[in-house]
C-alpha positions as CSV (number, residue, x, y, z in Angstrom):
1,X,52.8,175.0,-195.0
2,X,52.0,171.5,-193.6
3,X,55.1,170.6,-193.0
4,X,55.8,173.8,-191.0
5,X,52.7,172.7,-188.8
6,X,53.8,169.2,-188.5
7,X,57.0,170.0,-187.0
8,X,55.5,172.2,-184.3
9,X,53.3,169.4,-183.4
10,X,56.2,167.2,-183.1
11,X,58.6,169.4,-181.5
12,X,56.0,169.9,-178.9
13,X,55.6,166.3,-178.1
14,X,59.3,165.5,-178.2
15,X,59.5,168.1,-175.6
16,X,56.0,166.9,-173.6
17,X,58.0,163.5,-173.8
18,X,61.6,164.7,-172.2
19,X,59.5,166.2,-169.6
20,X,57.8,163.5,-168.7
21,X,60.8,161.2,-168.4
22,X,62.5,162.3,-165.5
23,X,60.4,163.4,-162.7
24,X,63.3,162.8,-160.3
25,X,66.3,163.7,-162.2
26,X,67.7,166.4,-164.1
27,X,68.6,165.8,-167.8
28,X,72.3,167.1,-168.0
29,X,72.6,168.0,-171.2
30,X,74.0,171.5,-170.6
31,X,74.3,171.3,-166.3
32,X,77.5,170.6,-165.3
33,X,77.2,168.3,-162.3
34,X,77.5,170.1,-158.4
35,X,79.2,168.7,-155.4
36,X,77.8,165.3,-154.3
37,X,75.5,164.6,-157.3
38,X,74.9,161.5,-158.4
39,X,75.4,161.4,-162.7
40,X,74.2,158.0,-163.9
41,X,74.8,156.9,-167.5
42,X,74.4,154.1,-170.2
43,X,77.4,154.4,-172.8
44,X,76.1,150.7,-173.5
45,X,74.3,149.8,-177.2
46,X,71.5,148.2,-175.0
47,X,68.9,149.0,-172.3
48,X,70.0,148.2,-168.2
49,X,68.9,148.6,-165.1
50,X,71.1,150.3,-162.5
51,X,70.5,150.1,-158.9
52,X,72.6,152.4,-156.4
53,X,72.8,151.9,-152.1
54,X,73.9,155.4,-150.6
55,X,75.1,154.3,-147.0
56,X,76.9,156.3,-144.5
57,X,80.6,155.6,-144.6
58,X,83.0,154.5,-142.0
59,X,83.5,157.9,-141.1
60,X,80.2,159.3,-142.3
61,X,78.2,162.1,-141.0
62,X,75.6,160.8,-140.0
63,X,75.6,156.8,-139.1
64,X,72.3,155.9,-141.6
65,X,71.2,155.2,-145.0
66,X,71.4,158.1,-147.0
67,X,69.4,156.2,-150.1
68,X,68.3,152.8,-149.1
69,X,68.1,152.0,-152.8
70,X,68.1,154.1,-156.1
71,X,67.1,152.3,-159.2
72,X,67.5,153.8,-162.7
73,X,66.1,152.2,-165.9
74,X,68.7,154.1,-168.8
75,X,68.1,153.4,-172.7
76,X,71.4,153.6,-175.0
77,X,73.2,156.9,-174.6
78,X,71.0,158.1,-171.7
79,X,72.2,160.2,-168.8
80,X,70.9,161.2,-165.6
81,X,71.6,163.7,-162.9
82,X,70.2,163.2,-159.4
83,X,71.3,166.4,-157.5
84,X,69.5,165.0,-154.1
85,X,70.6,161.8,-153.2
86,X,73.4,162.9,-150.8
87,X,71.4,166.0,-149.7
88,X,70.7,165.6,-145.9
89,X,67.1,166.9,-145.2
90,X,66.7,170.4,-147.1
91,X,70.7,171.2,-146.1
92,X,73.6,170.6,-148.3
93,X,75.8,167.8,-148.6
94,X,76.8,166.9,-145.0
95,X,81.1,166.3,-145.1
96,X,82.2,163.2,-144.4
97,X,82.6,159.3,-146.0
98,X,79.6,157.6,-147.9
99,X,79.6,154.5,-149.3
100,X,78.2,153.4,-152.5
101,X,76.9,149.8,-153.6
102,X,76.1,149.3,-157.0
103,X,74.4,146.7,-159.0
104,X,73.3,146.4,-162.9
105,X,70.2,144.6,-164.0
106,X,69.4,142.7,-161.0
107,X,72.8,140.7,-160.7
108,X,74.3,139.0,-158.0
109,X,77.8,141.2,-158.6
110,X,77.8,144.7,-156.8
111,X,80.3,146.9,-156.8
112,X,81.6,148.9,-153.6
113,X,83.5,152.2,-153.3
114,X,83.4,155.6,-150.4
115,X,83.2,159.1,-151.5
116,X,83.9,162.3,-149.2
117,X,82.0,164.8,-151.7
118,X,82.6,167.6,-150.0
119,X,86.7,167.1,-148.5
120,X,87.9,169.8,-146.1
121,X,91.2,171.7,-148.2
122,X,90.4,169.5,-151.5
123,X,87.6,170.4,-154.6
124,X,84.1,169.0,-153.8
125,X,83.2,166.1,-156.1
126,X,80.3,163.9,-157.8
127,X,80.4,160.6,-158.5
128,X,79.3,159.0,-162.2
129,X,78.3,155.6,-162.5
130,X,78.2,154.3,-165.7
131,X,77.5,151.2,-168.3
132,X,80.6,151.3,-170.3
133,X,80.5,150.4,-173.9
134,X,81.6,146.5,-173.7
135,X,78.8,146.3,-171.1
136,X,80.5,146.1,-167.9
137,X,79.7,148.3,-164.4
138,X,81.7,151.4,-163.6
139,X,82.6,154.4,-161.5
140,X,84.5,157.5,-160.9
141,X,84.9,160.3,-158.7
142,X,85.4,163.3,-160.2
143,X,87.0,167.1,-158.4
144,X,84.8,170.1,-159.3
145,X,87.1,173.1,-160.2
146,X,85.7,176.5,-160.5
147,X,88.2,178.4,-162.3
C-alpha cells in the first residue's frame, strides 16, 4: 500500500517537473514537427548550450530579424520544439528565404545555412539542429508530407 502511494507522489512530481521545463517549447515526444518549426536536440552523452540567429534571408519576406538570438540549454538525449520562431506576428509562417546562424556553447565557430519553410509547388519544411553523438554541430531541413 505504500508503495502504491509513493509512486503517485512521484509520478506527480515527474510530471510537475516536465512541465516546468519548457515554458517556451513543446516537448515532442509524440508531435510531429509543423512547417517552419524549429526542433532542437542533444544526441551528445554531455550537456551544451545552443544558440540560434533567425535572420531574414536574401530573398526573405520581410527584410528583419525574425529571432535576434535563441539560446537553448539541452541535457543528454533532450529535444525541443519551438513552433514560433519563424511565426510573423500572430500569422503563419511568411514564404520566402531565412537564414540561420548557429553556435554551441558559446564558441567562436557558427554555422550558416537559408531555409524557405514554406516553398511555393514543394512540401513545407522544419529545420532540426542538433548535437550529434561525437559532439560536433549540425543541421537539416526536412519536407513535411501529409500522406
Amino acid at each position: 500500500m505504500r508503495r502504491r502511494a509513493l509512486l503517485k507522489q512521484t509520478g506527480g512530481l515527474a510530471a510537475v517537473t516536465l512541465l516546468v521545463g519548457c515554458s517556451s517549447s513543446t516537448e515532442s515526444d509524440e508531435e510531429s514537427p509543423s512547417p517552419g518549426e524549429v526542433v532542437v536536440r542533444n544526441n551528445h552523452t554531455i550537456p551544451h548550450i545552443i544558440t540560434i540567429n533567425v535572420q531574414d534571408g536574401p530573398q526573405g519576406p520581410l527584410g528583419n530579424p525574425i529571432t535576434p538570438q535563441g539560446q537553448v540549454a539541452l541535457e543528454p538525449g533532450e529535444e525541443r520544439m519551438y513552433p514560433d520562431w519563424l511565426r510573423v506576428g500572430s500569422s503563419d509562417i511568411a514564404a520566402g528565404e531565412y537564414t540561420f546562424e548557429i553556435q554551441m556553447d558559446g564558441g567562436r565557430d557558427t554555422q550558416d545555412f537559408q531555409v524557405n519553410p514554406t516553398p511555393i509547388n514543394d512540401p513545407p519544411m522544419y529545420v532540426t539542429v542538433e548535437v550529434e553523438e561525437g559532439g560536433g554541430l549540425g543541421w537539416s531541413v526536412t519536407a513535411i508530407h501529409n500522406d
